[in-house]
N, C-alpha and C positions, 0 to 999 in steps of 0.2 A: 430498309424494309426487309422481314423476314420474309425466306423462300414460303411458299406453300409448302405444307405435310403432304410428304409421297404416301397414297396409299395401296400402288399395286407398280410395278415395271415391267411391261415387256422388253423384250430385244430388240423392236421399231419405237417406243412409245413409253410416257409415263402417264399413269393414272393419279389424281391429286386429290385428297381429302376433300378440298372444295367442289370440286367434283368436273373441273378443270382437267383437260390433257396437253399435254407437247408432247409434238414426234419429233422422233433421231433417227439417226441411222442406225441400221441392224447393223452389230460387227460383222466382219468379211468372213470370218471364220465359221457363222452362223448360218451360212451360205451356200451351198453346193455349185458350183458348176456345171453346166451341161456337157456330159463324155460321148460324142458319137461313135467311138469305139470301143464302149465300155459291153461287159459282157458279165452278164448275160444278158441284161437289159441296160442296152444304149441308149441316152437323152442329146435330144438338140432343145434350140429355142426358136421360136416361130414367132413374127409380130403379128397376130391379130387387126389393131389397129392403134397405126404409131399416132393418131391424135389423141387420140383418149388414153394412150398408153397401157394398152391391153395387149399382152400378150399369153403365149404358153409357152410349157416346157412337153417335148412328144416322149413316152418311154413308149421304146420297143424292144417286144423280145428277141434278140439274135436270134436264139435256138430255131423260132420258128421259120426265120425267113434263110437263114445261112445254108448256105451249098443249094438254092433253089436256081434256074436260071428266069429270065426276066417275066418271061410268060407262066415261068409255074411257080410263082411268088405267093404265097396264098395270101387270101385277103381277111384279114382277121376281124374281131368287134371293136366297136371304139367305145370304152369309156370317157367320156366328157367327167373330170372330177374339179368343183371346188374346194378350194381349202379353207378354214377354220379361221376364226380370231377376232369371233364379233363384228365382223363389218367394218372394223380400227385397226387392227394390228393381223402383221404375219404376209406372205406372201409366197406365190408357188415356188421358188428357191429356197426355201426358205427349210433345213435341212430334214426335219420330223416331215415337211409331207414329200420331198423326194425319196426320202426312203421307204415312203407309205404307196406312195404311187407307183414305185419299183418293186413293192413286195404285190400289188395289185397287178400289176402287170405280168410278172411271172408267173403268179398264181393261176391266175384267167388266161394267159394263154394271149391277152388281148393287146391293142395299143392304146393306152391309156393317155390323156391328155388334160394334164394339171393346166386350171386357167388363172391368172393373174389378171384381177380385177382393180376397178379405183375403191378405194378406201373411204371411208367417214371420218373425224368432221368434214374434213374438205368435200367430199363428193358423197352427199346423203343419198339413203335410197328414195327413189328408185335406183342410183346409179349404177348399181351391182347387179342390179337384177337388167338390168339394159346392158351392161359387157356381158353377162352370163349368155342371153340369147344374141348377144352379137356373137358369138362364141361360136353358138352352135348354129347359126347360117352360115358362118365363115367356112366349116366344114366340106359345106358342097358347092361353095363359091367360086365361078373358075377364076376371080382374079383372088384367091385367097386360098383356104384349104388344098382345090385342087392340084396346084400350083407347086404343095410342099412336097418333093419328092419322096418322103415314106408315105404320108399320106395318100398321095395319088398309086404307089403302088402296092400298098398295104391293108390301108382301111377300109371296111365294110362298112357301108354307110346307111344299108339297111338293118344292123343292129347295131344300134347307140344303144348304150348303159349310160343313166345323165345319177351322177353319185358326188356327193358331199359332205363333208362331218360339220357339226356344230354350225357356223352362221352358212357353209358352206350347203348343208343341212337343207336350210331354210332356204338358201338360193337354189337349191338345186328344183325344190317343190316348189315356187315360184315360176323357174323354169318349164318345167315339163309341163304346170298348167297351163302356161299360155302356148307351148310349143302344140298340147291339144288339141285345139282352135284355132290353129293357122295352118296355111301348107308346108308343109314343108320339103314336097317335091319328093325327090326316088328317098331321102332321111326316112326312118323310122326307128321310133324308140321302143325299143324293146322293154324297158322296164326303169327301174331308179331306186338307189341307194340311199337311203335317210341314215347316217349315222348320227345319234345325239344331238338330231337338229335341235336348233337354237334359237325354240318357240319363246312367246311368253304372253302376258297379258295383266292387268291393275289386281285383280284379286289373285290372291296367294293359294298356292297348293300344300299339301304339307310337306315336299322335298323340299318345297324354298323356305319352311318354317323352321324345320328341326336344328337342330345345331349341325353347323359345319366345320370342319375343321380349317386352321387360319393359312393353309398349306394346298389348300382346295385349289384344283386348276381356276375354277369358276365356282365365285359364294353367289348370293342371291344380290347383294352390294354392287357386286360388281358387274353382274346382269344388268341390273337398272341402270347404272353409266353408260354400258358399252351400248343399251339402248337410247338411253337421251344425246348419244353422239351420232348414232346412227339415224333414228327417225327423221322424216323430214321435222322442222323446228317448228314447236307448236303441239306437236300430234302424243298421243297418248299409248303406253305399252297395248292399251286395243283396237288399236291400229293395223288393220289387215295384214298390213307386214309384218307384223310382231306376233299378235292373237288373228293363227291363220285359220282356224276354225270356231271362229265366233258364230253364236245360234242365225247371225242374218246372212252369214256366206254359207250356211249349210245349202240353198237352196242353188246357189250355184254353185256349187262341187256336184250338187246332183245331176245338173244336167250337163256335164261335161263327160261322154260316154268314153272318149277315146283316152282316157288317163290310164298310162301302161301300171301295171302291176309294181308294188312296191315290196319293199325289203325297209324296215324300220327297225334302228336299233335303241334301245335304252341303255343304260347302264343303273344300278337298283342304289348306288350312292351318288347317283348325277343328282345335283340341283335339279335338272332338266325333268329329272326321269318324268312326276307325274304330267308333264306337258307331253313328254313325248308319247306317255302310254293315253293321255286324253286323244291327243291326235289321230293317233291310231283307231279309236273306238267311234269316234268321228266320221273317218274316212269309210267304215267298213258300215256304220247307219247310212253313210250316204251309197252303199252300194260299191263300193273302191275294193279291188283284190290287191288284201294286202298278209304279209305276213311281218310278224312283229318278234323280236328277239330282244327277250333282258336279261342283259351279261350280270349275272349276280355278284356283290360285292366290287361291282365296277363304280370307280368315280368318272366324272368328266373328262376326255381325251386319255383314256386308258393307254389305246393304240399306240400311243407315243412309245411304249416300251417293244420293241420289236421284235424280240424273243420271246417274250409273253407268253404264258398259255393264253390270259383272256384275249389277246391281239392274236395268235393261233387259231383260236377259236373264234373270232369274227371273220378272219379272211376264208375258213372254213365252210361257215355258211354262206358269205358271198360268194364262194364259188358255186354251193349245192344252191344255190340261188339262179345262179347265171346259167348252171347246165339245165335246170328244169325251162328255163326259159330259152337257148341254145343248146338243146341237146348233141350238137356235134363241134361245140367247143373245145378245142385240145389242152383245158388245164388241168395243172397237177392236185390230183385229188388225194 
């Protein structure tokens, strides 16, 4: 019997013509390590929750806490960041967002903490969006967060930055809506990072119509798989998880008053882009402070290139992001 036609691979996973997946393992190579004397920005690994197999990687930046003594350690912001890969593939070691989360972190000045989430098919959503917010009560948890020693002497826990690219995106705003309606005790979030979230819904926009290049990080093809692996089974691309501002959740996005301030990015050759810019106009009919950035001639996961001007120019605005919002943040501007 012939294998199935491969029609996409990641480095966890392959995507199949029939529209089938199997996962493998990411090479070792593909991998980062956590350096806790790495410098300028040191990483460890922290278990979240070793049943569900949630955990994080912590960057922090030496410069800021190095030659302080114990009491005059400043307590920096915490970014909570998701990472990318369609709800299927990819993970916080996983080398593009260590070095995304280390350039974030030096930038901002902050402690930034990549989560490692369960995956799809295995674990459908909701399940990503339940480790995302196990995530961030763990924070001020005293048998968890508090417990991690940079965290307990580092973090400011009343400014959280909750930030993610692409499905990361989507989790992140999942996140912070519901983190708005709950308490979340001395936590407060300061605002949230939509990079190239990774909207979508049955009717086509015309980024997902035009022709794409076969080289595309993410075509429109492959949007609709990473979705029929991730939805729960049954459910449709209009599926609140999917199309998060569909005309009957407008009414609640309205009345959710405490949704912090956003930073949304597009890129102007994403598949994504016109979801992400519907989104945005969205959020801002229902009254949401937000601001919206499109990196012109950007395809999907730009970022990946880390010398970049257009990845220069995104960490740029997330900082003149984070200082209007923490105007006595110490990052490099």
């Amino acid at each position: 019997m012939a294998s199935p036609e491969i029609a996409r691979e990641f480095p966890d996973g392959v995507f199949f013509v029939d529209r089938s997946f199997a996962r493998k393992s990411m090479p070792k190579f593909l991998r980062v390590p956590a350096n806790p004397s790495a410098s300028p920005i040191a990483s460890r690994d922290a278990v979240i929750d070793e049943e569900h197999g949630i955990w994080a990687r912590i960057f922090l930046p030496t410069d800021q806490v190095q030659g302080k003594g114990e009491g005059d350690s400043p307590k920096l912001p915490v970014v909570l960041f998701f990472h990318g890969g369609g709800f299927v593939t990819l993970s916080a070691d996983f080398f593009i967002f260590h070095v995304l989360c280390s350039s974030i972190a030096e930038k901002l000045g902050a402690l930034v903490i990549g989560v490692n989430y369960r995956l799809a098919p295995e674990n459908r959503l909701p399940a990503a969006y339940e480790d995302g917010f196990a995530a961030l009560k763990w924070l001020a948890d005293e048998q968890g967060g508090r417990r991690d020693p940079w965290l307990a002497s580092h973090a400011d826990l009343s400014k959280i930055l909750v930030m993610g690219d692409s499905a990361g995106g989507n989790l992140a705003h999942h996140v912070t809506v519901r983190a708005a309606v709950e308490d979340l005790g001395e936590m407060r979030i300061m605002g949230q990072v939509l990079i190239q979230p990774f909207f979508g819904g049955i009717a086509r926009f015309p980024s997902e119509t035009k022709p794409q290049p076969p080289n595309s990080t993410l075509t429109t093809d492959l949007s609709d798989q990473l979705w029929e692996l991730a939805l729960p089974i049954g459910a449709s691309r209009d599926h609140p998880y999917c199309h998060v501002v569909a005309p009957d959740l407008k009414a609640q996005l309205r009345e959710i008053e405490a949704l912090p301030k956003a930073l949304v990015v597009a890129g102007s050759e994403d598949v994504l882009c016109d979801r992400v810019v519907e989104f945005a106009e969205v959020m801002r009919e229902c009254g949401k402070d937000l601001e919206l950035l499109v990196v012109e001639n950007a395809g999907h996961a730009f970022y990946i290139v880390p010398e970049s001007e257009k990845t220069a120019q995104l960490l740029e605005k997330i900082s003149a992001f984070v200082h209007g919002l923490i105007p006595k943040i110490n990052s490099k501007v």
